[in-house]
N, C-alpha and C positions, 0 to 999 in steps of 0.2 A: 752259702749253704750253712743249714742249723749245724752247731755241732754241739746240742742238745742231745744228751743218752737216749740211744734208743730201746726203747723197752723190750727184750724179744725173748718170749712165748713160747713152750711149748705144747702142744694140748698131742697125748702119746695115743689115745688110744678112743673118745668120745662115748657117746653111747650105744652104738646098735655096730661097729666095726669087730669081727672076729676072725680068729685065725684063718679062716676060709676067705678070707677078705686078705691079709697079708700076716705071715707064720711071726711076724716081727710085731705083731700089735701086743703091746701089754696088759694083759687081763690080770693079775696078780699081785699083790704088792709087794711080792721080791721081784717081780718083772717091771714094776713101774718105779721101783728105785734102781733097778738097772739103767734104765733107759735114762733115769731124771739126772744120775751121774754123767752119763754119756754124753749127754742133753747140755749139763751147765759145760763139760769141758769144749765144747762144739761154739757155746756162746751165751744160752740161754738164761738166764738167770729167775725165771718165773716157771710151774710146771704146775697147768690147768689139768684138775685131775678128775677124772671119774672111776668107782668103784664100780665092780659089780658081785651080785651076788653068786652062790654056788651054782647056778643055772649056767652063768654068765651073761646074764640077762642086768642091765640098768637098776642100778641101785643107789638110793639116796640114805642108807640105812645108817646111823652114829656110830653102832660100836665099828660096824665095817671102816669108816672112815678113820676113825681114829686109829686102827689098825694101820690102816697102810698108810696115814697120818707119818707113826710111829716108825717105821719100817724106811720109807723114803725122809724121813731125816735123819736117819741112822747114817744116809748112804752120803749125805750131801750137807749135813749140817746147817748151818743158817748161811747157807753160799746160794741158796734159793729159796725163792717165797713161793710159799704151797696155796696155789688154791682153788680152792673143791669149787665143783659145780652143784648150782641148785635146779638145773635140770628136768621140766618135767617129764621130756619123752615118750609122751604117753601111757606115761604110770602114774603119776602124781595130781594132786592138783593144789592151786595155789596155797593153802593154810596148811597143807603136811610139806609143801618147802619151802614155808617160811618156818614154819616148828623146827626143822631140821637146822635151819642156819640160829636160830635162837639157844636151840639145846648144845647143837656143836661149839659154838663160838670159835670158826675158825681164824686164822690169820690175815685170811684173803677169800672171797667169795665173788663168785658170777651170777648173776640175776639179771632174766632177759625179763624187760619192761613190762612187756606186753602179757608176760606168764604170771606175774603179778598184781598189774593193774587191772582188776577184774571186778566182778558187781559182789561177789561175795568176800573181799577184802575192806574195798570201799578204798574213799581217799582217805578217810579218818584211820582206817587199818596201814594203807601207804606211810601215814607221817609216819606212826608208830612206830611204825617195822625199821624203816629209814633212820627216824632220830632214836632209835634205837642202836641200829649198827655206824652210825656218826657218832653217838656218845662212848660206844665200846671203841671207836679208833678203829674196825674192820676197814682195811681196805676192798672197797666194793668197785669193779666192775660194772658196768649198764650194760646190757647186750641190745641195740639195736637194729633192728631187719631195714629199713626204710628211712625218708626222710618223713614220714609220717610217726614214726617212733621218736624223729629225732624230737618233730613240732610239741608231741606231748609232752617229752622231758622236758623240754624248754617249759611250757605252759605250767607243770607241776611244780618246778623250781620257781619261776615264778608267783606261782602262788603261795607259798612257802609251804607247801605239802611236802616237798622234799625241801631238807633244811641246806641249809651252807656249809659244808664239808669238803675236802680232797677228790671227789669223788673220779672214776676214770670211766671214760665209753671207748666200746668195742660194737663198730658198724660191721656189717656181717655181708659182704659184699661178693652178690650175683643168688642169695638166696630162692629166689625168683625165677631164675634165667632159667630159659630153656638147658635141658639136660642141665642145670644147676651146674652150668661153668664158668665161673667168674672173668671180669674184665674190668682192668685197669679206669677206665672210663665209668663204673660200678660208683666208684669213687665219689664222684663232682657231684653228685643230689647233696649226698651227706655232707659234704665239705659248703655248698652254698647254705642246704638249712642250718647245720653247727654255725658256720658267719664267726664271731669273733667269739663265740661261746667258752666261758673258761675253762672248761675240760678239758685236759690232754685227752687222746688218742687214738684206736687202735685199731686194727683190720682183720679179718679173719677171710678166707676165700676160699673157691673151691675149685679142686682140679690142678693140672701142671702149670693154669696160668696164675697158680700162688706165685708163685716168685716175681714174675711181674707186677703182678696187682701191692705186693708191699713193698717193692721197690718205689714206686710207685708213692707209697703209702710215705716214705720213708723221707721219700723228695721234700713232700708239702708239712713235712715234719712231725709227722704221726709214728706209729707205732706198729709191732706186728705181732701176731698167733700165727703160729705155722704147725705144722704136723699130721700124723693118719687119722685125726677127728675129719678133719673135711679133705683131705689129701694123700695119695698115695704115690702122686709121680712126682720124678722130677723135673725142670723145666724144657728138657727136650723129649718128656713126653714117656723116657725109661723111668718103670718100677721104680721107686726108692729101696734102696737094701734095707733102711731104718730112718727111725726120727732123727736121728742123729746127721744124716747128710741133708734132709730138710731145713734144720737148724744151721747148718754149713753155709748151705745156699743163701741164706735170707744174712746172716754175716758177712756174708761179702759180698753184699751188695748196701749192708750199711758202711762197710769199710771203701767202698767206690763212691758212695755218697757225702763220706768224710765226717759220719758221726759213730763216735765211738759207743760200744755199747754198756748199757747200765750193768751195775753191778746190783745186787741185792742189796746191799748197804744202801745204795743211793732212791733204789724202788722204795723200799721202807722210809728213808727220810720225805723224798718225795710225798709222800701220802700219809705223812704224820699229820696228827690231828695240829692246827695252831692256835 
């Protein structure tokens, strides 16, 4: 068995989940540095964050980010890596978030392929955008839906439109599925098209079969995201009281599998530029 650090994720709260959804999502950024504390003592050492605006409505906006940027490293110092999504949600479209991760220059960014590989960026717009946040050192995330996401990153790398960096993938597993509830077997597309691809990682899933599915994930030496972005139960199917025992769950099940999990320290060298 790997005993390769596991990378583990938390995403508190995503874009359209609100209190009506669970009284424990954090819409705030004193609620989202609440949680991100609770979060690293639990295990986590990453915390995927989404803003929102005074609506409480999905927002991509800078000064907001920087806000609760500022707010959840107050709580948590460099004991975790912060990073925002770019998110369209059905608010955005692709050149107002990539504008957003240029202006912000976060520490760590999510960017699903498919939201930016689009005919008004172009591949000439891709390299850019790319060998741009490769030359800044951004640790980037890929968000893939499919093994048809996976074909094109491969094709794009290979073409050298995306350059040669650290870069890390997050397959996004059961997006698809009926009633969008993940299964452990989600898995094996992505892992045959990746094939010996040199990107670590990572799983995201939905429904109480998270825990399985990164279990799972954890086995074949990947990685995990867990929390009330795409999750609310826990794996026998009870309410989670918070992110916090999600992040539980998925630790000991790297701690059954015999890989210790990363620290921040080690996520940032990991995906230092070389």
């Amino acid at each position: 068995m790997t005993a390769d650090p596991l990378i583990l994720t938390v995403a508190p709260n995503g874009a359209y989940k609100q209190h009506s959804d669970h009284p424990a999502v954090p819409l705030t950024p004193q609620a989202l540095a609440d949680t991100a504390r609770r979060c690293l003592d639990a295990g986590a050492a990453m915390l995927h964050l989404h803003i929102r605006d005074a609506q409480g409505r999905h927002s991509l906006d800078v000064e907001g980010y920087r806000e609760a940027l500022r707010v959840v490293r107050q709580a948590v110092g460099d004991m975790m890596v912060l990073q925002v999504t770019s998110e369209a949600a059905r608010v955005y479209q692709a050149p107002q978030q990539i504008a957003m991760v240029r202006e912000l220059q976060p520490e760590a960014v999510s960017i699903g392929l498919r939201e930016v590989d689009v005919p008004v960026v172009g591949e000439a717009g891709l390299a850019a955008f790319f060998g741009e946040l490769a030359a800044r050192g951004t640790m980037v995330q890929v968000i893939l839906y499919d093994a048809a996401d996976v074909a094109r990153w491969q094709a794009l790398r290979a073409a050298g439109t995306i350059p040669d960096a650290p870069w890390f993938l997050l397959f996004v597993l059961g997006r698809y599925s009926a009633g969008q509830t993940s299964d452990p077997r989600d898995l094996l597309p992505f892992l045959a098209a990746h094939g010996d691809g040199p990107e670590p990682w990572a799983v995201c899933a939905f429904g109480p079969t998270e825990q399985a599915c990164v279990t799972a994930a954890a086995a074949f030496g990947g990685h995990a995201r867990v929390g009330f972005e795409n999750n609310l139960r826990l794996r026998d199917g009870r309410l989670a009281p918070d992110n916090t025992a999600l992040v539980a769950q998925a630790a000991e099940a790297a701690a059954t599998l015999g890989r210790p999990l990363a620290t921040a320290a080690q996520i940032r060298e990991r995906f230092r530029p070389r």
